[in-house]
Backbone as JSON, one array per atom type, in Angstrom:
{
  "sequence": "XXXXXXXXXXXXXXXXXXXXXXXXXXXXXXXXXXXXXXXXXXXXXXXXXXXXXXXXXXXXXXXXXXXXXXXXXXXXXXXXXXXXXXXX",
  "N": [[0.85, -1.18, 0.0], [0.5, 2.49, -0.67], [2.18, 4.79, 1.2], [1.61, 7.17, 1.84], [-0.71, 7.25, 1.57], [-3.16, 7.9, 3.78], [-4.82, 5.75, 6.43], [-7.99, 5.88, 7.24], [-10.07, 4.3, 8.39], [-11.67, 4.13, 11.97], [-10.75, 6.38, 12.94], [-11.11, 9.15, 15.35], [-12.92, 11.8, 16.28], [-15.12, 10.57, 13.55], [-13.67, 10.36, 10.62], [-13.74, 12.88, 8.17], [-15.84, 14.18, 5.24], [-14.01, 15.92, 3.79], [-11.37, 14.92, 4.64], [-11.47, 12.49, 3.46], [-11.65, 12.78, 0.59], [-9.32, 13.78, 0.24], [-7.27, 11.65, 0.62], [-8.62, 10.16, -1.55], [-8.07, 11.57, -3.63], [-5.12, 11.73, -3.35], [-4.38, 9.32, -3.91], [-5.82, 9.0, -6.65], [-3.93, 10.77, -7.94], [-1.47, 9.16, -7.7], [-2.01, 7.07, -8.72], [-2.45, 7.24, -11.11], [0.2, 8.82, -11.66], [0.48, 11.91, -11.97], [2.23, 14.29, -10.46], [1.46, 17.09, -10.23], [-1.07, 19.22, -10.36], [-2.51, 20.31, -13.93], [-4.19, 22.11, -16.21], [-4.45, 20.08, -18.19], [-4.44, 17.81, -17.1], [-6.24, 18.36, -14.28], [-9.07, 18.05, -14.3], [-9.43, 15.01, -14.76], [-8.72, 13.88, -13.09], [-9.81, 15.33, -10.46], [-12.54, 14.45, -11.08], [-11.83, 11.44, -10.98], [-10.98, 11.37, -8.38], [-13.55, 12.64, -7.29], [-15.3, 9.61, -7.41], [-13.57, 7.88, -6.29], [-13.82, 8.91, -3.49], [-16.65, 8.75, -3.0], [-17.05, 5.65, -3.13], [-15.47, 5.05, -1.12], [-16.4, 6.24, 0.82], [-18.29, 4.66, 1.28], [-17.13, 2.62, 2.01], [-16.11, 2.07, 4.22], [-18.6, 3.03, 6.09], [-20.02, 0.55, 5.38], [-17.64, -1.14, 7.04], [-16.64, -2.9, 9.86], [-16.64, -2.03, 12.78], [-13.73, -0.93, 14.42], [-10.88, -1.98, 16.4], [-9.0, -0.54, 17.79], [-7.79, 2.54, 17.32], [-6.18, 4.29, 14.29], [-2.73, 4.21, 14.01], [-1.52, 6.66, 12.99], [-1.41, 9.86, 12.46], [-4.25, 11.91, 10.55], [-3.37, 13.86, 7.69], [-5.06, 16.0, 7.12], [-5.77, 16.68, 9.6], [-3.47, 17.74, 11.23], [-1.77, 20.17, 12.73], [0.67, 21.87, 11.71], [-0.07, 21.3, 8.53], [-2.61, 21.98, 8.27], [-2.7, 25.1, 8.9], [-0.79, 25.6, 6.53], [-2.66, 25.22, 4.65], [-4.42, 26.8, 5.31], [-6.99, 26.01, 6.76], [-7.5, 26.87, 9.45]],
  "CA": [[0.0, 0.0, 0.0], [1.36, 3.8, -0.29], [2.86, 4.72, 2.64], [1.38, 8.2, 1.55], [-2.58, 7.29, 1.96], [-3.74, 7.27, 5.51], [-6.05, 5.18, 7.19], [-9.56, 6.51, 7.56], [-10.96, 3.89, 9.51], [-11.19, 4.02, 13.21], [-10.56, 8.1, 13.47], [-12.38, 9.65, 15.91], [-14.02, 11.56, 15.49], [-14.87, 9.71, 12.5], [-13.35, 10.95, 9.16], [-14.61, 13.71, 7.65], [-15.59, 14.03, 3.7], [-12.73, 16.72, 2.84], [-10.22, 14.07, 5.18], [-12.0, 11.31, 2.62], [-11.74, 13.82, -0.3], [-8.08, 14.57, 0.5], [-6.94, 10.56, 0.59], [-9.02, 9.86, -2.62], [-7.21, 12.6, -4.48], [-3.52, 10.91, -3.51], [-4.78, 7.83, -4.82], [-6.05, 9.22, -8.05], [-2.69, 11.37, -8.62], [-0.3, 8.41, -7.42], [-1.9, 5.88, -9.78], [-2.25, 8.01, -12.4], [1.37, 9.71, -11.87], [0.59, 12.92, -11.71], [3.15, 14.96, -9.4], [0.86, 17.97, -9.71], [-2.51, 19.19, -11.48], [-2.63, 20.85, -14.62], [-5.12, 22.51, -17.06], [-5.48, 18.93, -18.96], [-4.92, 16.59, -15.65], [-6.87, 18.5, -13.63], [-10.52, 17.38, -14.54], [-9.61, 13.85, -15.01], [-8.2, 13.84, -11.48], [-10.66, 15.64, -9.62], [-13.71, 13.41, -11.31], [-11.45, 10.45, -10.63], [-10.97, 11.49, -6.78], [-14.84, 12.36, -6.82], [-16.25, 8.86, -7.53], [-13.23, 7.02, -5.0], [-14.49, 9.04, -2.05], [-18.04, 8.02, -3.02], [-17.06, 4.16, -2.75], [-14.49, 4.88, -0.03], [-17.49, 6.67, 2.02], [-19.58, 3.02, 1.45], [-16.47, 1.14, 1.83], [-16.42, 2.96, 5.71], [-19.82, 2.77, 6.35], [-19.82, -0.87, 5.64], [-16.89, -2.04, 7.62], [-16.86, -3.25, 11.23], [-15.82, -0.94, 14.0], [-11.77, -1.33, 14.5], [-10.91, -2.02, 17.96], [-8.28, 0.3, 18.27], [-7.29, 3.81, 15.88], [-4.87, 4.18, 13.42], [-1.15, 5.11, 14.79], [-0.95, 7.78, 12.32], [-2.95, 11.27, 12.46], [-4.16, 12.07, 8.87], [-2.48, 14.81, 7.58], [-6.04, 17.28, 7.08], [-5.51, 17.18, 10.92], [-2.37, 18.17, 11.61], [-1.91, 21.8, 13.18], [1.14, 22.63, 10.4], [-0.72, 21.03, 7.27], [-4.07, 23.08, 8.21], [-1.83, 26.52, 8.82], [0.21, 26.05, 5.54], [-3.66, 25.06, 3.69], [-5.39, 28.28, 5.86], [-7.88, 25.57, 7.43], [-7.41, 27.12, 10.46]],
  "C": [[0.89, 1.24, 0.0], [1.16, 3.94, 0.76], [2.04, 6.52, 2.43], [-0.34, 8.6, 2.05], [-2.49, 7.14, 3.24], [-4.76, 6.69, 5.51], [-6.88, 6.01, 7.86], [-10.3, 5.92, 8.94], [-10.96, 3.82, 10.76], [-11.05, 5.3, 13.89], [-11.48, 8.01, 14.62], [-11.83, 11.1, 16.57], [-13.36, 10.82, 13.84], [-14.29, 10.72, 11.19], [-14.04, 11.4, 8.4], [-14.47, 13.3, 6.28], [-14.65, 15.1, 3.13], [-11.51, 15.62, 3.45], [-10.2, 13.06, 3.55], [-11.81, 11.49, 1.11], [-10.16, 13.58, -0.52], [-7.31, 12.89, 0.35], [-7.59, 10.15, -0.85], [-8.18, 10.88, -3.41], [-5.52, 12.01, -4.14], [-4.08, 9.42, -4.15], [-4.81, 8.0, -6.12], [-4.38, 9.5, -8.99], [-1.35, 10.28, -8.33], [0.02, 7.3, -8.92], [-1.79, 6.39, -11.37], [-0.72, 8.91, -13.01], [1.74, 10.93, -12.29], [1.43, 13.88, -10.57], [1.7, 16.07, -9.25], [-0.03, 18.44, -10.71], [-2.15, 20.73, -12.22], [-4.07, 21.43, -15.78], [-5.98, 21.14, -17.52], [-5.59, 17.91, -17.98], [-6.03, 17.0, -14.83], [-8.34, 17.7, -13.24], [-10.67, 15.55, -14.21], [-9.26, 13.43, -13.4], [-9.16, 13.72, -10.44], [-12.34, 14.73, -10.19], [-13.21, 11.53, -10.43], [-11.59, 10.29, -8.89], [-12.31, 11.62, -6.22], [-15.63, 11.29, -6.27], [-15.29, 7.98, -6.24], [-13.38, 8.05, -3.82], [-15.49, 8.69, -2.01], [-17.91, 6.55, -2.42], [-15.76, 4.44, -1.23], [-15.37, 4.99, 1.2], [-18.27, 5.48, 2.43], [-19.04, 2.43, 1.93], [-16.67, 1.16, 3.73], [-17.36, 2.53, 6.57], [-19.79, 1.17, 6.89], [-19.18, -1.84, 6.59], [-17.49, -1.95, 9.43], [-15.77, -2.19, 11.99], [-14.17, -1.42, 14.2], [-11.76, -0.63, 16.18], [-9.65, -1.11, 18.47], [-7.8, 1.23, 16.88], [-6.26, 3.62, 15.22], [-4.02, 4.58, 14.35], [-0.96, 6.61, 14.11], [-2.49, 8.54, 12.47], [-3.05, 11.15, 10.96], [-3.59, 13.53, 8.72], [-3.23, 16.02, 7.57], [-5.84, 17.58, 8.86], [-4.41, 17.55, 12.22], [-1.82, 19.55, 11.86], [-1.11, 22.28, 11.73], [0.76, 22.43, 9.05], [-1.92, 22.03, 7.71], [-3.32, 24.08, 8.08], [-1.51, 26.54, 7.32], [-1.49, 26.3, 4.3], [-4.77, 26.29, 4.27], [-6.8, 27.29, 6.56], [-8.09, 25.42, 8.78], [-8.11, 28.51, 10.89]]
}
């Protein structure tokens, strides 16, 4: 697995849809090998990252409670990633 995606399941609070948003979009641009979005990547990206948070949100839903959280924070909740993205 990329060492890059975080684990969703188990947060708590539970994982928001920009966290869910924000992990579907490294997925899209990893597999696709995009470093960074352009005029003609852009679209194909951000549709691509649309529909895997859709099934990521089900995949979530679906699973069974996890008896203990991830080790890792995700990175939307990290004091210097929010500051540098103004989601503070």
């Amino acid at each position: 697995m990329c060492r890059n995606i975080t684990v969703l399941r188990g947060l708590e609070p539970a994982a928001t849809s920009e966290e869910i948003y924000a992990a579907a979009l490294q997925y899209a641009r990893k597999v696709s090998g995009v470093g960074s979005l352009s005029s003609t990547t852009r679209g194909p990206i951000e549709r691509a990252a649309t529909e895997v948070a859709k099934i990521t949100l089900q995949l979530l839903a679906e699973m069974p409670e996890r008896r203990n959280p991830p080790q890792t924070v995700p990175p939307l909740r990290r004091p210097e990633v929010r500051a540098r993205l103004g989601l503070d």
